[in-house]
Chimera marker file (.cmm) of the C-alpha trace (Angstrom):
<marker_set name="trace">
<marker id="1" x="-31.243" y="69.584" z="-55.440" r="1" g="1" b="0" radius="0.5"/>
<marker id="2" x="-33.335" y="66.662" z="-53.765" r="1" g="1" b="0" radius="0.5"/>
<marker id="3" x="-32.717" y="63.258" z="-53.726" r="1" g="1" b="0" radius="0.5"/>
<marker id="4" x="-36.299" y="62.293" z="-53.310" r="1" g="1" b="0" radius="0.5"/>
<marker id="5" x="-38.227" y="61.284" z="-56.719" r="1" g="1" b="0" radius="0.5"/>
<marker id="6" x="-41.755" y="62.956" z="-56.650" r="1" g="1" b="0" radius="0.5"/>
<marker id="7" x="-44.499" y="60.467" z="-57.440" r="1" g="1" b="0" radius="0.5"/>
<marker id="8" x="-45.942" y="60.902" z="-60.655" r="1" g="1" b="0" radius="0.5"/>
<marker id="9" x="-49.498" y="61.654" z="-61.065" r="1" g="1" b="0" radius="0.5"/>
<marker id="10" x="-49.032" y="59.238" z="-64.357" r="1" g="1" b="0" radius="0.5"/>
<marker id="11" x="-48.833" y="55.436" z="-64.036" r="1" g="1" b="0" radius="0.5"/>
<marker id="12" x="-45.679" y="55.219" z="-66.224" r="1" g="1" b="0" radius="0.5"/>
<marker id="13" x="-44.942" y="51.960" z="-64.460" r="1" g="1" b="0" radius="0.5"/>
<marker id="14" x="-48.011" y="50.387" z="-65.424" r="1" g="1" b="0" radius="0.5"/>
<marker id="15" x="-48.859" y="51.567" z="-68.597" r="1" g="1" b="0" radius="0.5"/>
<marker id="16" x="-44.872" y="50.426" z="-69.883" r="1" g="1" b="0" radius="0.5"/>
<marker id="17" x="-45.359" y="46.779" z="-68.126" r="1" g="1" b="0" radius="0.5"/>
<marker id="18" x="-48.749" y="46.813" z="-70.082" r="1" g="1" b="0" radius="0.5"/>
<marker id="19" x="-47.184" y="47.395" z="-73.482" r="1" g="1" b="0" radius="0.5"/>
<marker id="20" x="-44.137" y="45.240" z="-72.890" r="1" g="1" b="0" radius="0.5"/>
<marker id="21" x="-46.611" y="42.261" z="-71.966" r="1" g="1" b="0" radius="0.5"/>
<marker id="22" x="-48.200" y="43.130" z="-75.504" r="1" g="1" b="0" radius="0.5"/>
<marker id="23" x="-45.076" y="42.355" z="-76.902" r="1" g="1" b="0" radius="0.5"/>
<marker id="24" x="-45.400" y="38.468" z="-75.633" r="1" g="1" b="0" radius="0.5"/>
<marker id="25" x="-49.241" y="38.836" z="-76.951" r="1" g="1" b="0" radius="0.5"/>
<marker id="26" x="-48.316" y="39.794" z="-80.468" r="1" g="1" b="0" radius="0.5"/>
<marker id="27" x="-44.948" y="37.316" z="-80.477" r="1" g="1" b="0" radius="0.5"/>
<marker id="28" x="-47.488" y="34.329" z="-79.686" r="1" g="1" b="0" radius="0.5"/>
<marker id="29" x="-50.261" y="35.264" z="-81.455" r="1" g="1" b="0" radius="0.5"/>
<marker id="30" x="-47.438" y="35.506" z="-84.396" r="1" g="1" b="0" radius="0.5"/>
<marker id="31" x="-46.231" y="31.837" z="-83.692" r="1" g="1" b="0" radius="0.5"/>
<marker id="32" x="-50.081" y="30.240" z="-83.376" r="1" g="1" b="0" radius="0.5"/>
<marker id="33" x="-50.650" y="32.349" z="-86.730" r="1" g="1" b="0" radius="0.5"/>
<marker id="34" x="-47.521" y="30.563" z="-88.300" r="1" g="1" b="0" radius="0.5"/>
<marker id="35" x="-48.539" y="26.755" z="-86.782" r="1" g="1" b="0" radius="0.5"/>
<marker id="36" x="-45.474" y="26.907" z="-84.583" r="1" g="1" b="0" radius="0.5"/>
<marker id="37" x="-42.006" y="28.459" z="-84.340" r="1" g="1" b="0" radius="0.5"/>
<marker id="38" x="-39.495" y="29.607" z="-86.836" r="1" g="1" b="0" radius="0.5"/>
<marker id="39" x="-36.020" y="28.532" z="-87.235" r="1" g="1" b="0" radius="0.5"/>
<marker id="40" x="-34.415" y="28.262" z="-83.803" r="1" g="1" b="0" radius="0.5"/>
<marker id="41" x="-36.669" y="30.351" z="-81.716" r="1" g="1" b="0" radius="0.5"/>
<marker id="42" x="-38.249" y="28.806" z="-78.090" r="1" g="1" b="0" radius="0.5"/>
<marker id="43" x="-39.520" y="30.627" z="-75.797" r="1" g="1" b="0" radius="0.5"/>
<marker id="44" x="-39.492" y="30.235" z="-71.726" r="1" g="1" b="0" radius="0.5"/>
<marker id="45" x="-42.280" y="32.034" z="-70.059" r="1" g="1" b="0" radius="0.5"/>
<marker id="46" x="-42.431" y="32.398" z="-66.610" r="1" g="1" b="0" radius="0.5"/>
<marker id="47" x="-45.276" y="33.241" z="-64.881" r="1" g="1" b="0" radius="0.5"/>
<marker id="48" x="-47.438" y="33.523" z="-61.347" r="1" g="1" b="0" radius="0.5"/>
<marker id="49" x="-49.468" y="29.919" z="-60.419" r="1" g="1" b="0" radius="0.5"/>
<marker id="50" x="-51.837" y="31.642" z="-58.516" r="1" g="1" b="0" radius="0.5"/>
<marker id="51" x="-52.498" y="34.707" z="-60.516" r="1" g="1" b="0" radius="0.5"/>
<marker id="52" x="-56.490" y="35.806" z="-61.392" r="1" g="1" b="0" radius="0.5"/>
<marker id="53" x="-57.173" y="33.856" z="-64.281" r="1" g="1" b="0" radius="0.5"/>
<marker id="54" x="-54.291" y="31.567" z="-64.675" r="1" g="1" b="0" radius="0.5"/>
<marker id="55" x="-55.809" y="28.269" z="-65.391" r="1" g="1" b="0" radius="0.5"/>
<marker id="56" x="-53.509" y="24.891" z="-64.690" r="1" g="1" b="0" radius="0.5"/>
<marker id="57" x="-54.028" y="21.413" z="-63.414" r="1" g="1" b="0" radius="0.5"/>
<marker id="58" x="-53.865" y="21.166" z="-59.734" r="1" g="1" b="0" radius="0.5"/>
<marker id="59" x="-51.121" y="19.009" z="-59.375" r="1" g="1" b="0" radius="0.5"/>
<marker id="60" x="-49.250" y="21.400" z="-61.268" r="1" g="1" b="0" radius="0.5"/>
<marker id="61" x="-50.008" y="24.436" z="-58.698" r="1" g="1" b="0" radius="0.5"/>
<marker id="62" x="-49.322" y="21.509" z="-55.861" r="1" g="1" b="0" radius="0.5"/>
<marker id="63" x="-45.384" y="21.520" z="-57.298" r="1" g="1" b="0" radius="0.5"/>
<marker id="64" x="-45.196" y="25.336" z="-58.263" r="1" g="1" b="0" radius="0.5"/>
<marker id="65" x="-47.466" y="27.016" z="-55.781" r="1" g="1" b="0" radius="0.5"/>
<marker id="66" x="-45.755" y="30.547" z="-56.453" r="1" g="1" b="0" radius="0.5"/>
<marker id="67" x="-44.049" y="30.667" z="-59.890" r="1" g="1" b="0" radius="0.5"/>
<marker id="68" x="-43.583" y="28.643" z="-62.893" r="1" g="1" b="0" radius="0.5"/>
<marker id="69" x="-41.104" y="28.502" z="-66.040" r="1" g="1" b="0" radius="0.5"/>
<marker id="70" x="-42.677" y="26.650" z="-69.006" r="1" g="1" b="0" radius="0.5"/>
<marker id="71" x="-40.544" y="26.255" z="-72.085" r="1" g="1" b="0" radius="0.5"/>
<marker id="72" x="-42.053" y="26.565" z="-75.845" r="1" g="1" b="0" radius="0.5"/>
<marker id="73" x="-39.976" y="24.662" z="-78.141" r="1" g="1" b="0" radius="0.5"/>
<marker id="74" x="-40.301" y="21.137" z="-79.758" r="1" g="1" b="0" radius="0.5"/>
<marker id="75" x="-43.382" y="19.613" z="-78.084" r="1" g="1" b="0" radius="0.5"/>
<marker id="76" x="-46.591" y="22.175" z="-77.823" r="1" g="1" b="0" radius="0.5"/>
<marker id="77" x="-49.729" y="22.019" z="-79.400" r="1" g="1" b="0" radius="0.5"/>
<marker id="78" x="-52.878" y="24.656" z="-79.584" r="1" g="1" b="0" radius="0.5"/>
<marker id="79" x="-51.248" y="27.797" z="-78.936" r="1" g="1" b="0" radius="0.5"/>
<marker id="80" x="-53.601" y="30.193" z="-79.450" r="1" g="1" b="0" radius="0.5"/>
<marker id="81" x="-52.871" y="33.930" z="-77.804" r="1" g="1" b="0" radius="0.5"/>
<marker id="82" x="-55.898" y="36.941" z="-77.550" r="1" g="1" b="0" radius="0.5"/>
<marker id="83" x="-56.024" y="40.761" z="-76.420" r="1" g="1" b="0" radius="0.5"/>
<marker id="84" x="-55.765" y="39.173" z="-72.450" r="1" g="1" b="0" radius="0.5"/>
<marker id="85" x="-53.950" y="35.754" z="-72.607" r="1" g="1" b="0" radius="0.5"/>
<marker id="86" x="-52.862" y="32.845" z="-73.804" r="1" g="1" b="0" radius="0.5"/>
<marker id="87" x="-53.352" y="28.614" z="-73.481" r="1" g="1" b="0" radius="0.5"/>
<marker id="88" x="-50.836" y="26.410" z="-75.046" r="1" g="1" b="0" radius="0.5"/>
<marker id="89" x="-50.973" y="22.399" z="-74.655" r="1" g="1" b="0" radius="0.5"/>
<marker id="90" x="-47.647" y="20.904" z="-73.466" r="1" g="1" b="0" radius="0.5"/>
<marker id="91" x="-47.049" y="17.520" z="-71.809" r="1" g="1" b="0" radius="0.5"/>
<marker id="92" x="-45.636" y="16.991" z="-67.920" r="1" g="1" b="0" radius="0.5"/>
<marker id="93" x="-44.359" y="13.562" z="-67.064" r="1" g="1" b="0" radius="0.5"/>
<marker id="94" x="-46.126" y="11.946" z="-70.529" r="1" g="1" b="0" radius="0.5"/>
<marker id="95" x="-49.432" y="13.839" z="-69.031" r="1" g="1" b="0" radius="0.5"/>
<marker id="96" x="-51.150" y="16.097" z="-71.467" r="1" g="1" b="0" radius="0.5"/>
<marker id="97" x="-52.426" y="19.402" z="-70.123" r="1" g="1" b="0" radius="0.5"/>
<marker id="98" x="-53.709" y="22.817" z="-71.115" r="1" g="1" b="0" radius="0.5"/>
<marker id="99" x="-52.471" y="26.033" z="-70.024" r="1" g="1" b="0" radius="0.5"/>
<marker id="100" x="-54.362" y="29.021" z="-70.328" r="1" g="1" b="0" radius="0.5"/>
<marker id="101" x="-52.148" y="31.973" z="-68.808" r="1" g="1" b="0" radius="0.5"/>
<marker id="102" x="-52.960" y="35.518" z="-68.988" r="1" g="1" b="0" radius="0.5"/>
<marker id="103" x="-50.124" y="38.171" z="-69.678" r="1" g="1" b="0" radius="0.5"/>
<marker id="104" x="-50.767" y="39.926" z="-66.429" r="1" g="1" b="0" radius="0.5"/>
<marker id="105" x="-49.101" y="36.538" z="-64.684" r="1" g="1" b="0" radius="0.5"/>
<marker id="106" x="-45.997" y="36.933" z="-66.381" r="1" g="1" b="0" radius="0.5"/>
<marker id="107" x="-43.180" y="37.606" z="-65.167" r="1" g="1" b="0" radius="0.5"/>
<marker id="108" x="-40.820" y="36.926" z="-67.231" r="1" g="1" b="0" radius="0.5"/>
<marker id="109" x="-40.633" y="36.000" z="-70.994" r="1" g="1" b="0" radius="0.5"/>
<marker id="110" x="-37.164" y="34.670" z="-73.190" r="1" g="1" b="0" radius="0.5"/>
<marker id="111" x="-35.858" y="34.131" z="-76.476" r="1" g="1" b="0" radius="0.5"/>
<marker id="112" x="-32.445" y="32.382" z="-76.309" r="1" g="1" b="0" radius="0.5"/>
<marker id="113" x="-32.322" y="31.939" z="-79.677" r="1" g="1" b="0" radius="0.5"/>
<marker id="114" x="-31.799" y="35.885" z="-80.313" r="1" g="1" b="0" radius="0.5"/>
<marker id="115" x="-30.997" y="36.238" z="-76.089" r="1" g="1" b="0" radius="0.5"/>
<marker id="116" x="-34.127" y="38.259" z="-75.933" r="1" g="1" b="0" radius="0.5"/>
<marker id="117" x="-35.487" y="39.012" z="-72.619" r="1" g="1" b="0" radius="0.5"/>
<marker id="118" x="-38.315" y="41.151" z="-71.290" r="1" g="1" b="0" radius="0.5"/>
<marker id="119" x="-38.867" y="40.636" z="-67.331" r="1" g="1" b="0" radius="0.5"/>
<marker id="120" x="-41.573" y="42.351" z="-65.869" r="1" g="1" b="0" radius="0.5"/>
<marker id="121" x="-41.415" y="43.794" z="-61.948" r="1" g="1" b="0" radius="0.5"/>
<marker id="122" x="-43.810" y="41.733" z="-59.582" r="1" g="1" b="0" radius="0.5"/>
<marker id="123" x="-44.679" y="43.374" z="-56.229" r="1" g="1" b="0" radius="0.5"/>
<marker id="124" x="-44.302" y="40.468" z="-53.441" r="1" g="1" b="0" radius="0.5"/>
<marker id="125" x="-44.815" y="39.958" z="-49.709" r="1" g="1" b="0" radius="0.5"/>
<marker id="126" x="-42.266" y="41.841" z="-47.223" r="1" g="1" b="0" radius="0.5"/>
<marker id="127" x="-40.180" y="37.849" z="-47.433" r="1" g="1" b="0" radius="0.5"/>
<marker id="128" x="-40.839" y="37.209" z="-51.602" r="1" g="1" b="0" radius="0.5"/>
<marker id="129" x="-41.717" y="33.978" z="-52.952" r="1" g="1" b="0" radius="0.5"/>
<marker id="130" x="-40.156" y="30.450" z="-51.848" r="1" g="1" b="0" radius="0.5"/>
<marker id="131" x="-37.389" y="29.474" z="-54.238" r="1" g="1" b="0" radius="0.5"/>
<marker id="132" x="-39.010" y="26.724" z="-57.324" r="1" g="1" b="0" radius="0.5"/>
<marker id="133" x="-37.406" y="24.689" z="-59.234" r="1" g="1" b="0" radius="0.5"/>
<marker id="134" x="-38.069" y="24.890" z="-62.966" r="1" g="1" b="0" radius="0.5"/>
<marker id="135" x="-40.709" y="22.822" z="-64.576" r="1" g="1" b="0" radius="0.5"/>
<marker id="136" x="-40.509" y="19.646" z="-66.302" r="1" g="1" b="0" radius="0.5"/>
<marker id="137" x="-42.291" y="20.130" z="-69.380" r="1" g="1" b="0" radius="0.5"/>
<marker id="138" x="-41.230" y="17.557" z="-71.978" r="1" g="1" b="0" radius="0.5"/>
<marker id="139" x="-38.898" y="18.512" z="-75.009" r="1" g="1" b="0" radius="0.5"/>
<marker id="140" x="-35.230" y="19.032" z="-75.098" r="1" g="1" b="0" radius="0.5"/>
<marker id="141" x="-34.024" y="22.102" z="-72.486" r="1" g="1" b="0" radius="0.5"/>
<marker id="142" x="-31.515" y="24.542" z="-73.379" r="1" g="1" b="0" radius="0.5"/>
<marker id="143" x="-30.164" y="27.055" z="-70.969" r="1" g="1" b="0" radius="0.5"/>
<marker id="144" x="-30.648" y="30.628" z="-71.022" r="1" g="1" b="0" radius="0.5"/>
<marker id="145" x="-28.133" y="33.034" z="-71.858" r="1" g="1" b="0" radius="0.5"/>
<marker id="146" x="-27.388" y="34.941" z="-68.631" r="1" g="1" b="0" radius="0.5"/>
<marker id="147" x="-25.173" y="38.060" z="-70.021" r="1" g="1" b="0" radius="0.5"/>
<marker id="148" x="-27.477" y="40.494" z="-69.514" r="1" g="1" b="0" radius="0.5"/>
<marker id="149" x="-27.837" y="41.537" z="-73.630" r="1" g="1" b="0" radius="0.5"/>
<marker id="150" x="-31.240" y="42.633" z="-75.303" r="1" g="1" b="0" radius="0.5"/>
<marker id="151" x="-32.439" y="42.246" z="-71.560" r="1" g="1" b="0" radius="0.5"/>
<marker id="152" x="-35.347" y="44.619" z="-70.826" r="1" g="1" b="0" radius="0.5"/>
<marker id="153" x="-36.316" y="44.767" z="-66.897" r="1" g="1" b="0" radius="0.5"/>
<marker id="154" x="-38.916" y="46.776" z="-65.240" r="1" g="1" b="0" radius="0.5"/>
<marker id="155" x="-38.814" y="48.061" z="-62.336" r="1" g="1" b="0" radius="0.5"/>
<marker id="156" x="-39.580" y="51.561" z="-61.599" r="1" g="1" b="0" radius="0.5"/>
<marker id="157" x="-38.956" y="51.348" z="-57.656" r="1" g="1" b="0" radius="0.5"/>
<marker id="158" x="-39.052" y="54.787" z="-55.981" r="1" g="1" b="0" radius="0.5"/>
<marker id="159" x="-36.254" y="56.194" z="-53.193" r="1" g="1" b="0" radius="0.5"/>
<marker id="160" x="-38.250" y="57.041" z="-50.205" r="1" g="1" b="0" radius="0.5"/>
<link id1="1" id2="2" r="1" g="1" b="0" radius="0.2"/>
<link id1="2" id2="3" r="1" g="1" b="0" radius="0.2"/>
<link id1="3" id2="4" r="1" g="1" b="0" radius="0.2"/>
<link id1="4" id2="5" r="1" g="1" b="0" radius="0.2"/>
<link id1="5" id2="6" r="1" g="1" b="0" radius="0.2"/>
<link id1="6" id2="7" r="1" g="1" b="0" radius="0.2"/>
<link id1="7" id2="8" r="1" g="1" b="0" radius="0.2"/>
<link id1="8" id2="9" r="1" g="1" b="0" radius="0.2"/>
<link id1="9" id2="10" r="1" g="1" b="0" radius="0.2"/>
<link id1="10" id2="11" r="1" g="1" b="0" radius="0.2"/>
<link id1="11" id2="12" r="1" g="1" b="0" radius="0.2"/>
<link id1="12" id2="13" r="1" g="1" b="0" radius="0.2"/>
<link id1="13" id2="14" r="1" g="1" b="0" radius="0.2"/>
<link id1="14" id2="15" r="1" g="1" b="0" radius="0.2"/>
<link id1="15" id2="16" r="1" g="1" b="0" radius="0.2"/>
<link id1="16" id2="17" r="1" g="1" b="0" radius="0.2"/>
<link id1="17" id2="18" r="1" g="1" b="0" radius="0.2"/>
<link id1="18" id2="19" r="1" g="1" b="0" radius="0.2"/>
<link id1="19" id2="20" r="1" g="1" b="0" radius="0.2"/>
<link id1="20" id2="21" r="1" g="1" b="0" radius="0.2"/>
<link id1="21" id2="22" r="1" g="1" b="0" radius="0.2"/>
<link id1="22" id2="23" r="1" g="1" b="0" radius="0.2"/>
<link id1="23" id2="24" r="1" g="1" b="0" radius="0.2"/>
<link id1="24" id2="25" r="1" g="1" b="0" radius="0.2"/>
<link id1="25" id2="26" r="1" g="1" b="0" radius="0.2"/>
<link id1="26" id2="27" r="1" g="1" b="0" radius="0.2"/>
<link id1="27" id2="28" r="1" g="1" b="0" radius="0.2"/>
<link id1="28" id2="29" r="1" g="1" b="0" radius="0.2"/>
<link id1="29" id2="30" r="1" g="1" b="0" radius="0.2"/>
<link id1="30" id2="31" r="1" g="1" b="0" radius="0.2"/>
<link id1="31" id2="32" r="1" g="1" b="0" radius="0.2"/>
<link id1="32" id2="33" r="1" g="1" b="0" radius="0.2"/>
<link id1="33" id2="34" r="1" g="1" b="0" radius="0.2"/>
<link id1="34" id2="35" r="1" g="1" b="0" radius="0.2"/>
<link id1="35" id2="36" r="1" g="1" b="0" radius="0.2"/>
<link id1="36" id2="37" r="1" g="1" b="0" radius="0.2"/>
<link id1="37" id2="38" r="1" g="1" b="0" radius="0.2"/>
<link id1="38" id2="39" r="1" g="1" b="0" radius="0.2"/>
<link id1="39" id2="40" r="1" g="1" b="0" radius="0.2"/>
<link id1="40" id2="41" r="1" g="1" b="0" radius="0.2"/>
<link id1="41" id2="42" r="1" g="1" b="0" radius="0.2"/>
<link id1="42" id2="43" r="1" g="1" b="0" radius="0.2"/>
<link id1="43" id2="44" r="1" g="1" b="0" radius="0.2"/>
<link id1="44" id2="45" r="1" g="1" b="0" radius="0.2"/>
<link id1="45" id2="46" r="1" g="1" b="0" radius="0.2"/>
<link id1="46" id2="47" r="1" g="1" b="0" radius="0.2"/>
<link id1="47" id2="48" r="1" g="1" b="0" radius="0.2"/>
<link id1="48" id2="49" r="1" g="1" b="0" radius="0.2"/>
<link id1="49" id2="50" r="1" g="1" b="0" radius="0.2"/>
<link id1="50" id2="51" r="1" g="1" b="0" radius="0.2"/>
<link id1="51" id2="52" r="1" g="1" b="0" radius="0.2"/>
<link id1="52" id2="53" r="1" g="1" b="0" radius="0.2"/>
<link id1="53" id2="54" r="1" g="1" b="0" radius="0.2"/>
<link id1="54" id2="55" r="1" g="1" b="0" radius="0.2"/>
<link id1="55" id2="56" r="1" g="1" b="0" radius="0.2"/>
<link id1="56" id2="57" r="1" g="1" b="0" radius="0.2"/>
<link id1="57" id2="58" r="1" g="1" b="0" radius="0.2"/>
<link id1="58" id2="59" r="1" g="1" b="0" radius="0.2"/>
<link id1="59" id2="60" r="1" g="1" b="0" radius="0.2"/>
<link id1="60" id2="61" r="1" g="1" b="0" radius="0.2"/>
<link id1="61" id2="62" r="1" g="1" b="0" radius="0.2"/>
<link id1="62" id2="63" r="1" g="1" b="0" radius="0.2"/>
<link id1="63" id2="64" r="1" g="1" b="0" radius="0.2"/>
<link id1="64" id2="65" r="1" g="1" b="0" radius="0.2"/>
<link id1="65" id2="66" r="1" g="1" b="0" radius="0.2"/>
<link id1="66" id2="67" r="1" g="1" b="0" radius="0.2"/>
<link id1="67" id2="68" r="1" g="1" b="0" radius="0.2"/>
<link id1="68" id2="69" r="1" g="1" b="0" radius="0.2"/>
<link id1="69" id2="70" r="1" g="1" b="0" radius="0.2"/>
<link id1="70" id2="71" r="1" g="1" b="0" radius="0.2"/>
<link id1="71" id2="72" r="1" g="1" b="0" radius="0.2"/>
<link id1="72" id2="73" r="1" g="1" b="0" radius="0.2"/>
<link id1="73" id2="74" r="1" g="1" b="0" radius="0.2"/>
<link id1="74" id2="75" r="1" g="1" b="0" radius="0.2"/>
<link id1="75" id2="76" r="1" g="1" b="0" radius="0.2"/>
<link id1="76" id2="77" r="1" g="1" b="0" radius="0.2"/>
<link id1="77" id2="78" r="1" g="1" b="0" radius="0.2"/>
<link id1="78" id2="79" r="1" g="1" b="0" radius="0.2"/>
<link id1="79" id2="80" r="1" g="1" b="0" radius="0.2"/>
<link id1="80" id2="81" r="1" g="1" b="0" radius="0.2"/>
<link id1="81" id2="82" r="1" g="1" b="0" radius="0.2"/>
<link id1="82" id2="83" r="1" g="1" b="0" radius="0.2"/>
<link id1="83" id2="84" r="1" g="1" b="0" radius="0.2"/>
<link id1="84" id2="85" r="1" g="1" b="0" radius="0.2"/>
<link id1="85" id2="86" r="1" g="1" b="0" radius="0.2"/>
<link id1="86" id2="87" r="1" g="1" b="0" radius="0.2"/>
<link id1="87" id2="88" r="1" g="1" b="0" radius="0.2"/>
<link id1="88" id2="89" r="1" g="1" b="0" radius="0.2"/>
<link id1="89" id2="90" r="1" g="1" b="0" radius="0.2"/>
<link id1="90" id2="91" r="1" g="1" b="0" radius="0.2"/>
<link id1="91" id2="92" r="1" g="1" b="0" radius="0.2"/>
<link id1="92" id2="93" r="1" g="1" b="0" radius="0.2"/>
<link id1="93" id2="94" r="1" g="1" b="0" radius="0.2"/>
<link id1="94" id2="95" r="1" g="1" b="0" radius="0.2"/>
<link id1="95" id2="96" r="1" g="1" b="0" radius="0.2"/>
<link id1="96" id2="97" r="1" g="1" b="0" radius="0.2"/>
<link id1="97" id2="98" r="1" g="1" b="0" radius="0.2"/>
<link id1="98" id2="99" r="1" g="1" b="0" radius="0.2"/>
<link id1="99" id2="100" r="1" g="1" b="0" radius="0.2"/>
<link id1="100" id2="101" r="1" g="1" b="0" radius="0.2"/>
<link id1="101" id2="102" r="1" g="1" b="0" radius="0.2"/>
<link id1="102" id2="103" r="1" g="1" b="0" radius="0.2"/>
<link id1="103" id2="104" r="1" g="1" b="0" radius="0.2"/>
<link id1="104" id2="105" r="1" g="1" b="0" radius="0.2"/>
<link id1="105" id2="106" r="1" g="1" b="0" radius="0.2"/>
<link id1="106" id2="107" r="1" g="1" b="0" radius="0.2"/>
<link id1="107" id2="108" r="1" g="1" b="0" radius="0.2"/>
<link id1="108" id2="109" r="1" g="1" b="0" radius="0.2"/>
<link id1="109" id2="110" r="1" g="1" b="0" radius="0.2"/>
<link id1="110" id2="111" r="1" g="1" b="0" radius="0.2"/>
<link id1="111" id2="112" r="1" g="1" b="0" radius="0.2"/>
<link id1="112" id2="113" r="1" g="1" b="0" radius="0.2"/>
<link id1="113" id2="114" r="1" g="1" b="0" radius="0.2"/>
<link id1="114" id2="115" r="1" g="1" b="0" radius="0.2"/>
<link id1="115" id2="116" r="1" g="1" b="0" radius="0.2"/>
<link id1="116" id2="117" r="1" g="1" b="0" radius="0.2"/>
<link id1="117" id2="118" r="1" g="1" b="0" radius="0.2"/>
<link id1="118" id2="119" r="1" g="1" b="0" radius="0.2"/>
<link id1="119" id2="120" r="1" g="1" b="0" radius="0.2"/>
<link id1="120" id2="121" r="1" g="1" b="0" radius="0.2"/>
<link id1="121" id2="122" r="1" g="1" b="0" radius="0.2"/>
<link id1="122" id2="123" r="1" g="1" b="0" radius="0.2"/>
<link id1="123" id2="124" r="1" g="1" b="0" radius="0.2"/>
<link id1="124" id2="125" r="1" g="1" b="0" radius="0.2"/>
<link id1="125" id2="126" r="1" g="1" b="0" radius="0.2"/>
<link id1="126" id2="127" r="1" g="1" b="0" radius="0.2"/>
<link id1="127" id2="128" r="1" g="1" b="0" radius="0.2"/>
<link id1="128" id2="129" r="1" g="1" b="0" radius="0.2"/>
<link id1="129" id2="130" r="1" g="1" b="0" radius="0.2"/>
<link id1="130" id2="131" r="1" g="1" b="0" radius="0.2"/>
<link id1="131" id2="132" r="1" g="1" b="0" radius="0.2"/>
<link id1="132" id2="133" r="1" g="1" b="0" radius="0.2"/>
<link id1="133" id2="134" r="1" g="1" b="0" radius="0.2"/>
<link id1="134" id2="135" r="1" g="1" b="0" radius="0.2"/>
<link id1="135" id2="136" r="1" g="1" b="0" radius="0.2"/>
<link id1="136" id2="137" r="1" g="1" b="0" radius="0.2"/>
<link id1="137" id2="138" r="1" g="1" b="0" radius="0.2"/>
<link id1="138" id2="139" r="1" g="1" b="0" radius="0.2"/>
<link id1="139" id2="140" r="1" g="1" b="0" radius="0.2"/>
<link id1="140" id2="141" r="1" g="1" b="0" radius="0.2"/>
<link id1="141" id2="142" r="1" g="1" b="0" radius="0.2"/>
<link id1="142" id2="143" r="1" g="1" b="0" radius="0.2"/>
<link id1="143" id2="144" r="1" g="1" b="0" radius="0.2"/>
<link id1="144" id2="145" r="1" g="1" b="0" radius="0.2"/>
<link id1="145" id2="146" r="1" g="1" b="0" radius="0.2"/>
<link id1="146" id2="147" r="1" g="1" b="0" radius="0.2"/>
<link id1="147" id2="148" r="1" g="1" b="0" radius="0.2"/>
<link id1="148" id2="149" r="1" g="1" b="0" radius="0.2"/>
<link id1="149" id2="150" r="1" g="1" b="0" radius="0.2"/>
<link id1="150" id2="151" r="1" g="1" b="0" radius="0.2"/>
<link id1="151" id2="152" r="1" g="1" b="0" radius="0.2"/>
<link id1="152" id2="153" r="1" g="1" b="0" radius="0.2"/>
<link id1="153" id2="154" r="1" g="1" b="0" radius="0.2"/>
<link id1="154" id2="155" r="1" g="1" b="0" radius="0.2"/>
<link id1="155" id2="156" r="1" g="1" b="0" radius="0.2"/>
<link id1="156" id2="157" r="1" g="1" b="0" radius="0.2"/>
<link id1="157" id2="158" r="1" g="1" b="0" radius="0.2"/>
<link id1="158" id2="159" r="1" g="1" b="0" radius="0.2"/>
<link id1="159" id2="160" r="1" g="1" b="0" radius="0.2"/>
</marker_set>
């Protein structure tokens, strides 16, 4: 028997990160549908600054040039979600701003309410990103749950 995992002629990798991010799609088009969120659910999305067609104020990029953690909870306005992304109004300092995020950026997306998780696999450079701090958005914070349940991670990293 080998040890070595043959590469697969099928993208399994991409097409699952694909449908999980379709998952966050459907959730927020869900929420927008509803005018906001029900019972006890909030959402923090976490996703690539300088990902193709991720759309934030500067000084926003200046402060989280790699990754950012926004939270969806008390204070957001105009969430609207479609097939490729999602915008969502939330306030920084008392400073208004649209996002407008697609789902390919994310890289992370979690529900403490029900300690849902999905995380998606991001390839980086040989050093990864610089550490970041989470952002500031206005509205109460609550932690994450970090035991591990209802956590989905993918990463389909190959022996060689």
């Amino acid at each position: 028997m080998s040890d070595s995992v043959a590469d697969s002629l099928i993208p399994y990798d991409d097409i699952v990160q694909e449908a999980l991010r379709a998952v966050v799609g459907r959730v927020l088009g869900q929420v927008a549908d509803m005018g906001g969120l029900p019972g006890a659910h909030h959402f923090y999305i976490t996703f690539k600054t300088q990902a193709p067609g991720v759309d934030i104020p500067a000084r926003l990029i200046e402060r989280f040039p790699d990754e950012m953690t926004i939270v969806l909870q008390n204070r957001f306005w105009d969430l609207r979600a479609d097939d490729e992304r999602f915008s969502v109004g939330l306030s920084f300092n008392q400073i208004p701003s649209t996002l407008t995020i697609p789902f390919s950026a994310i890289t992370g997306f979690h529900d403490p309410a029900v300690n849902f998780e999905l995380r998606f696999h991001v390839a980086d450079g040989p050093e990864g990103p610089d550490p970041h701090d989470a952002a500031e958005n206005d509205g109460e914070s609550a932690q994450p749950v970090e035991d591990g349940s209802n956590v989905v991670a993918v990463d389909f990293s190959r022996k060689k």
